[in-house]
C-alpha positions as CSV (number, residue, x, y, z in Angstrom):
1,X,-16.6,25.4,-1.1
2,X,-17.4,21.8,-0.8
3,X,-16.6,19.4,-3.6
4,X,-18.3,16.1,-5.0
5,X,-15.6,13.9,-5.0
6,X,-15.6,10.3,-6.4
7,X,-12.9,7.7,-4.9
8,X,-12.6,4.9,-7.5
9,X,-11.3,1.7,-5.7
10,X,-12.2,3.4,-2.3
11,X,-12.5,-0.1,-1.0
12,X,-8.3,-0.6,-0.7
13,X,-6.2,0.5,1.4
14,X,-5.3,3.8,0.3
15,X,-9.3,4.4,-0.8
16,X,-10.6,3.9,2.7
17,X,-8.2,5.9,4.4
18,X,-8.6,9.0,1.8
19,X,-12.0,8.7,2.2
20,X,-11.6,9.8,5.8
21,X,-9.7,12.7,5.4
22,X,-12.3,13.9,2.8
23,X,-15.2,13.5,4.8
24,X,-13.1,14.9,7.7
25,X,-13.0,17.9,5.5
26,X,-16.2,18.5,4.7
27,X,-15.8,17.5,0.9
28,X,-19.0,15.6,-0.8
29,X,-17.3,12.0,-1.0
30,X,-18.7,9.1,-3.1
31,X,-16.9,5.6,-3.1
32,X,-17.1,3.6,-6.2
33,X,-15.7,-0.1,-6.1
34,X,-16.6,-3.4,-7.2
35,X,-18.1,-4.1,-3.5
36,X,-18.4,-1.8,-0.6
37,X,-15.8,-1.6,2.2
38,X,-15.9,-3.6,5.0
39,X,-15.4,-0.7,7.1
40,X,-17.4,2.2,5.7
41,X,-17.0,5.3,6.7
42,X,-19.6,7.5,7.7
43,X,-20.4,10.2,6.5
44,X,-19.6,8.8,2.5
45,X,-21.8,7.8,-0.1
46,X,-21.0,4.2,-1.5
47,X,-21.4,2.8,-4.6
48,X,-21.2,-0.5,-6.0
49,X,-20.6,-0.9,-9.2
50,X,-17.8,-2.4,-12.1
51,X,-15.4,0.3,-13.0
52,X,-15.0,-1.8,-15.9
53,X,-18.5,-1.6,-17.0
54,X,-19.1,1.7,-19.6
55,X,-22.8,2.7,-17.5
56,X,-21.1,2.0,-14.5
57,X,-18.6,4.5,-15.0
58,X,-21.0,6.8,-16.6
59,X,-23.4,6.8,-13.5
60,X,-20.7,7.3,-11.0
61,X,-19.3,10.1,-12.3
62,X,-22.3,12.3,-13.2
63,X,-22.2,15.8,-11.0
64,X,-18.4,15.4,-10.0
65,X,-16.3,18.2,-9.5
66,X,-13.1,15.6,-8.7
67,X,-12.1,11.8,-9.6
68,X,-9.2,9.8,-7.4
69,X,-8.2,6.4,-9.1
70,X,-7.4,4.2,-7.0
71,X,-8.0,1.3,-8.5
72,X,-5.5,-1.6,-9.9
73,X,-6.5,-5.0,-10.9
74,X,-2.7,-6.5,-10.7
75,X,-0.2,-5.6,-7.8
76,X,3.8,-5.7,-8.4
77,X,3.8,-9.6,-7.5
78,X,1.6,-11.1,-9.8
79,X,1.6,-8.4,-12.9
80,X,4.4,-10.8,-14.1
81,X,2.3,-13.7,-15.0
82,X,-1.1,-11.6,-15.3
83,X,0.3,-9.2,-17.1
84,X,-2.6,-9.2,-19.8
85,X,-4.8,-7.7,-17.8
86,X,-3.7,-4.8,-16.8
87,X,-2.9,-3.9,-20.1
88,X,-6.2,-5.0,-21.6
89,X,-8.1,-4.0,-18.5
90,X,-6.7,-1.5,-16.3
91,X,-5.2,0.6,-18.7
92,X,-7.5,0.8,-21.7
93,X,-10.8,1.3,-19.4
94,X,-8.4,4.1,-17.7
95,X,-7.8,6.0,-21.1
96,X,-11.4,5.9,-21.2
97,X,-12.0,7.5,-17.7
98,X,-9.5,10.2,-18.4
99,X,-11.7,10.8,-21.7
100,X,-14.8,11.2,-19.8
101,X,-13.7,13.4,-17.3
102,X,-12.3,15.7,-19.8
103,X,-15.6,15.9,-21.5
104,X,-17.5,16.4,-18.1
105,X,-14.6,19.2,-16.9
106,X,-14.1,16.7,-13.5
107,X,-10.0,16.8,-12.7
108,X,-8.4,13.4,-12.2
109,X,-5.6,12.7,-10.2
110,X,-4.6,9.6,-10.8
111,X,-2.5,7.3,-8.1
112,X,0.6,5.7,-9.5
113,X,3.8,3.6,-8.2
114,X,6.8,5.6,-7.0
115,X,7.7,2.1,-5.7
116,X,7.9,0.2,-9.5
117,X,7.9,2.8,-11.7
118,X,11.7,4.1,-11.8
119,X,13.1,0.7,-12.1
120,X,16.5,0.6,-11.4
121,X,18.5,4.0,-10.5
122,X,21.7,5.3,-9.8
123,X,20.8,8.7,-8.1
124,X,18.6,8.7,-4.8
125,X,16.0,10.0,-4.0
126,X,14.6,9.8,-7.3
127,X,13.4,13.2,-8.8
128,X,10.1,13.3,-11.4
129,X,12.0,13.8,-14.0
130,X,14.0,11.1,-14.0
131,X,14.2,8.4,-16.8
132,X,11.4,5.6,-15.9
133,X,12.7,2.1,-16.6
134,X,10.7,0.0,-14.7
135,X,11.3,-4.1,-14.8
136,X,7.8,-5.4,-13.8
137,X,4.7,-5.1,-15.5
138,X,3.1,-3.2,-13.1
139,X,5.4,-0.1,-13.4
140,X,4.8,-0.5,-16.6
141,X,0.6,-0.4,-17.2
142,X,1.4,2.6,-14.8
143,X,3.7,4.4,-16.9
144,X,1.2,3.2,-19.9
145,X,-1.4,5.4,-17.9
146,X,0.8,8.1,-17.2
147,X,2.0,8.8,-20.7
148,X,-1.5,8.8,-21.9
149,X,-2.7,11.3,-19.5
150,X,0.3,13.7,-20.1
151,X,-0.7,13.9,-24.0
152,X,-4.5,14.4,-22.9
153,X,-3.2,17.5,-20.5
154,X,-1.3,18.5,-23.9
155,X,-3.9,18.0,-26.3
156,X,-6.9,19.6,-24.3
157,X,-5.3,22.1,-21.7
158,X,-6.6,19.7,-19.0
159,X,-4.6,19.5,-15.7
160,X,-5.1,15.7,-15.0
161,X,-2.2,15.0,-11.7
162,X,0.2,11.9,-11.2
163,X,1.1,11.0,-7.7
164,X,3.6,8.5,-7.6
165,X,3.3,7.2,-4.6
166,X,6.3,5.0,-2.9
167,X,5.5,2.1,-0.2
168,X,2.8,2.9,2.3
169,X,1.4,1.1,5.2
170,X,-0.2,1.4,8.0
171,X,-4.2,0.7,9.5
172,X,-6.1,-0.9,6.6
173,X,-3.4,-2.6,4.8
174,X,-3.5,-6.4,4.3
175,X,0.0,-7.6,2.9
176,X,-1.8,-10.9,1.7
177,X,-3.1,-8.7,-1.6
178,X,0.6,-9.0,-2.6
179,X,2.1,-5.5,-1.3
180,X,3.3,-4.4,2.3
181,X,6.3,-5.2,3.2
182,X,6.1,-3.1,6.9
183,X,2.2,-4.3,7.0
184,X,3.9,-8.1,7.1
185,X,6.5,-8.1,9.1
186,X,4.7,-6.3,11.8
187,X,1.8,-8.8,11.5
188,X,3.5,-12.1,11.8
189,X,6.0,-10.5,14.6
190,X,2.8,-10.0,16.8
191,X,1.4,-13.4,15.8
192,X,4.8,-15.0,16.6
193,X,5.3,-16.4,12.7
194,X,7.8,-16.3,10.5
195,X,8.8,-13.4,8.5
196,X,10.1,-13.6,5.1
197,X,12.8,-11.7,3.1
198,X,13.7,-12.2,-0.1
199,X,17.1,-11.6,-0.5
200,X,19.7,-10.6,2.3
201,X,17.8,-7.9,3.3
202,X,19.3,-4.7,1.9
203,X,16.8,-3.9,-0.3
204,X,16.1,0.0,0.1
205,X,12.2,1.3,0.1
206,X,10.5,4.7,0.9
207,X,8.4,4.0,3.4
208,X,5.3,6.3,4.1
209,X,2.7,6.7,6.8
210,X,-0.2,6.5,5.7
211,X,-1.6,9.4,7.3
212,X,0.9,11.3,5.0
213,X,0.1,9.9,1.9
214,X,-3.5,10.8,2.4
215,X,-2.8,14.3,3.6
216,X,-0.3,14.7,0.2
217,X,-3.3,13.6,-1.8
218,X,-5.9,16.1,-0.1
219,X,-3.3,19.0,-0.9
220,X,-3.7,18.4,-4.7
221,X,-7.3,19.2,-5.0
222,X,-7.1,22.4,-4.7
223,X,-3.6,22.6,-6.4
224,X,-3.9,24.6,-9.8
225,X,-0.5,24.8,-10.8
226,X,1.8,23.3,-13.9
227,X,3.2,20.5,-12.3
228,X,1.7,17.4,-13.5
229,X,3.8,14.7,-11.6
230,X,4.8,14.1,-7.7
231,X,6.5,11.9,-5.4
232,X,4.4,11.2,-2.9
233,X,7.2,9.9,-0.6
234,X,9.2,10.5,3.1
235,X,12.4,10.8,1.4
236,X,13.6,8.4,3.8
237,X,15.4,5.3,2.8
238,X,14.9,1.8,4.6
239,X,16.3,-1.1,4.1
240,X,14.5,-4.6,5.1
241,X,17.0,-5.5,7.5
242,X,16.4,-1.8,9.5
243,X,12.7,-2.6,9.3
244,X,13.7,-5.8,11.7
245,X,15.6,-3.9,13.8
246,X,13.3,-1.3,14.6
247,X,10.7,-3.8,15.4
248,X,14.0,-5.1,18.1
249,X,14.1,-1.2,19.1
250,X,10.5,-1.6,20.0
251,X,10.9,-4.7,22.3
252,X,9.9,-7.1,20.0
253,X,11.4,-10.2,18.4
254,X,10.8,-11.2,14.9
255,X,11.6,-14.4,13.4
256,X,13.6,-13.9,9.9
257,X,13.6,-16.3,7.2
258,X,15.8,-15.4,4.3
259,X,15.0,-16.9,1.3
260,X,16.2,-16.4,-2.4
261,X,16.4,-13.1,-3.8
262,X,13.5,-11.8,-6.7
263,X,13.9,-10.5,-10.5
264,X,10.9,-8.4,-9.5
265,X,12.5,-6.3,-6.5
266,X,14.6,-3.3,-7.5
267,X,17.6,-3.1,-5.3
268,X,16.7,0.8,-4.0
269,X,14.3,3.0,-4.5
270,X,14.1,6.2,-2.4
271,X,12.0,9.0,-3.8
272,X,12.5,13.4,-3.8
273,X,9.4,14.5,-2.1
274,X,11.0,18.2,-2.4
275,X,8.0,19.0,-5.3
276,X,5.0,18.0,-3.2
277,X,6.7,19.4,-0.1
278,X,5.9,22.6,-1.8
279,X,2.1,22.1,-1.7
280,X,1.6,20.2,1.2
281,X,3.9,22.0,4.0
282,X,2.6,19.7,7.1
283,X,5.2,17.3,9.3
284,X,5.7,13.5,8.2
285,X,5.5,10.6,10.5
286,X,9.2,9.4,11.0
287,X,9.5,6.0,10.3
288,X,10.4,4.7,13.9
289,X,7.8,7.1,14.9
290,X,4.7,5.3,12.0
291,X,6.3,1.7,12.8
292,X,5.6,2.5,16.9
293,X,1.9,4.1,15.9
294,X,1.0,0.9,13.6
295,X,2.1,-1.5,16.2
296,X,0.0,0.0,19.1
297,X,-3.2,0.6,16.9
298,X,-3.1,-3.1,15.9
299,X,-2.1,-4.6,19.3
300,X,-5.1,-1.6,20.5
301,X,-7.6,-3.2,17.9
302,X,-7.2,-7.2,19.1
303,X,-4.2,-8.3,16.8
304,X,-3.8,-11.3,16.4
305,X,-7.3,-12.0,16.1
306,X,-8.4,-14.5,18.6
C-alpha cells in the first residue's frame, strides 16, 4: 500500500538521495525544506516552506502516514561556536514536530549522528546501548532530541525510530557545508588541490555508501517492532590515512597537508550495524568498492567543473 511520506530537509544530502528511493518505490513523497533542491526529483512533490514556522509545519504534515527529519541547522564543525541555535532552534521546534505527529498518528523517524553522538569509546563497533558521551554540541542537540522522543514513545505508546547514522558520502554531498571527509578528499584529488587532515591521520570513521544508508532508512517504514534505536553504519573502520591510500589504489595521487589536530574529532568511531542488519538483509557497498563508484560518477558527471 502506498504511503504519504514527508522528507523534512529533503534538500541535503541525505534528503535528495532518500527521496529517490521513495519515489523508486512507489511511496507518495513530499519534500519540505526552506528552498527546493537544485536537483528535484521527479516524481516528488516539493514544498517550500520554514520548518521553523508553526503553519508551516502544520500545512506540510496534514494527510501524512510517515515523517523523516532530516533537517539540522548546525553541523559538527560549527555547533561549537553556534551552539545556541541548535538548542533554541533545532531542538525545541523538533519536540514540537514529534508532538504533532503523535497527535496526527504520523510515525517519525528521526535521523541522528552515529558519527558525534558516542563521544569517545573504548569498545568498537559501538553498540545502541552504549553510554553516549559526546564532546561537541552537535552530538549533543542530537542526544537532546533523542531522549525526548524515547519519553514520548514511553508516555504515549508511540513508536517514533532513531537512526544513528555514521559518516556517509557519496553523489550529492558537498563537504563545503562542513561534513565529508571522503566527499573532500576525493574532490580536491580530481581538481589537483590540496587535501587537508587534521591530525596525523589515524582518525577512525564508519564510512557508508550512500546507497546503503538510504536503503537502511527505507527498511524502517515498514518496521513495527520494539527497537527504538539503530546504527545505520558498514561496521567497517577507516582511518584518514587509508582513505589516501585507496585513492593511490585507484591510480590517483592526492596531495596531503597535515595540519594540527581538533578538540572536536573523536579519535575512533566505528559503529555495530548487527541491529539494523536484522531489518534490512541487503549487501553493503565495500568501501574500496563506494570510493571507486563515487570517483567514476563524478569524473562521469564533468568533475571538476570546467
Amino acid at each position: 500500500m502506498t504511503k504519504k511520506v514527508l522528507v523534512i530537509g529533503g534538500s541535503g544530502f541525505i534528503g535528495t538521495n532518500l527521496i529517490k528511493k521513495l519515489v523508486k518505490e512507489g511511496e507518495a513523497v513530499t519534500s519540505f525544506d526552506l528552498h527546493h533542491s537544485e536537483y528535484p526529483v521527479e516524481g516528488a512533490t516539493y514544498i517550500s516552506g520554514d520548518f521553523f514556522d508553526d503553519e508551516n509545519l502544520e500545512r506540510a504534515l496534514e494527510g501524512m502516514d510517515a515523517v523523516y527529519h532530516c533537517l539540522s541547522t548546525v553541523n559538527p564543525g560549527n555547533s561549537n561556536k553556534r551552539f545556541m541555535q541548535g538548542y533554541s532552534r533545532d531542538f525545541v521546534q523538533s519536540v514540537h514536530l514529534f508532538d504533532l505527529c503523535i497527535q496526527k498518528g504520523i510515525k517519525v523517524i528521526f535521523l541522528s549522528s552515529g558519527g558525534t553522538i558516542y563521544g569517545v569509546q573504548k569498545n568498537q563497533p559501538i553498540r545502541e546501548d552504549a553510554e553516549c558521551k559526546p564532546i561537541n554540541h552537535y552530538g549533543s542537540v542530537k542526544l537532546c532530541i533523542e531522549s525526548v522522543m524515547r519519553t514520548f514513545n514511553t508516555q504515549t505508546h508511540s513508536n517514533m525510530l532513531i537512526a544513528r547514522i555514521s559518516n556517509p558520502y557519496g553523489p550529492g554531498q558537498d563537504f563545503h557545508k562542513g561534513v565529508g571527509f571522503v566527499d573532500a578528499a576525493v574532490k580536491k584529488t580530481l581538481s589537483h588541490e590540496p587535501i587537508e587532515i587534521w591530525g596525523d591521520g589515524t582518525v577512525v570513521r564508519d564510512y557508508i555508501y550512500i546507497d546503503d544508508v538510504v536503503e537502511m532508512l527505507y527498511a524502517l517504514l515498514d518496521y513495527d517492532g520494539d527497537q527504538e534505536v539503530f546504527n545505520l553504519s558498514s561496521n567497517e573502520g577507516v582511518s584518514l590515512n587509508q582513505v589516501i591510500n585507496s585513492l593511490k589504489a585507484l591510480g590517483y595521487t592526492p596531495q596531503v597537508t597535515y595540519k594540527e589536530s581538533r578538540s572536536v574529532d573523536v579519535p575512533a568511531v566505528v559503529l555495530d550495524n548487527e541491529k539494523i542488519r536484522t531489518v534490512y538483509t541487503g549487501p553493503l557497498t565495500s568501501f574500496d568498492d563506494g570510493l571507486e563508484k563515487y570517483t567514476n560518477y563524478l569524473r562521469i558527471n564533468g568533475w571538476p567543473n570546467d
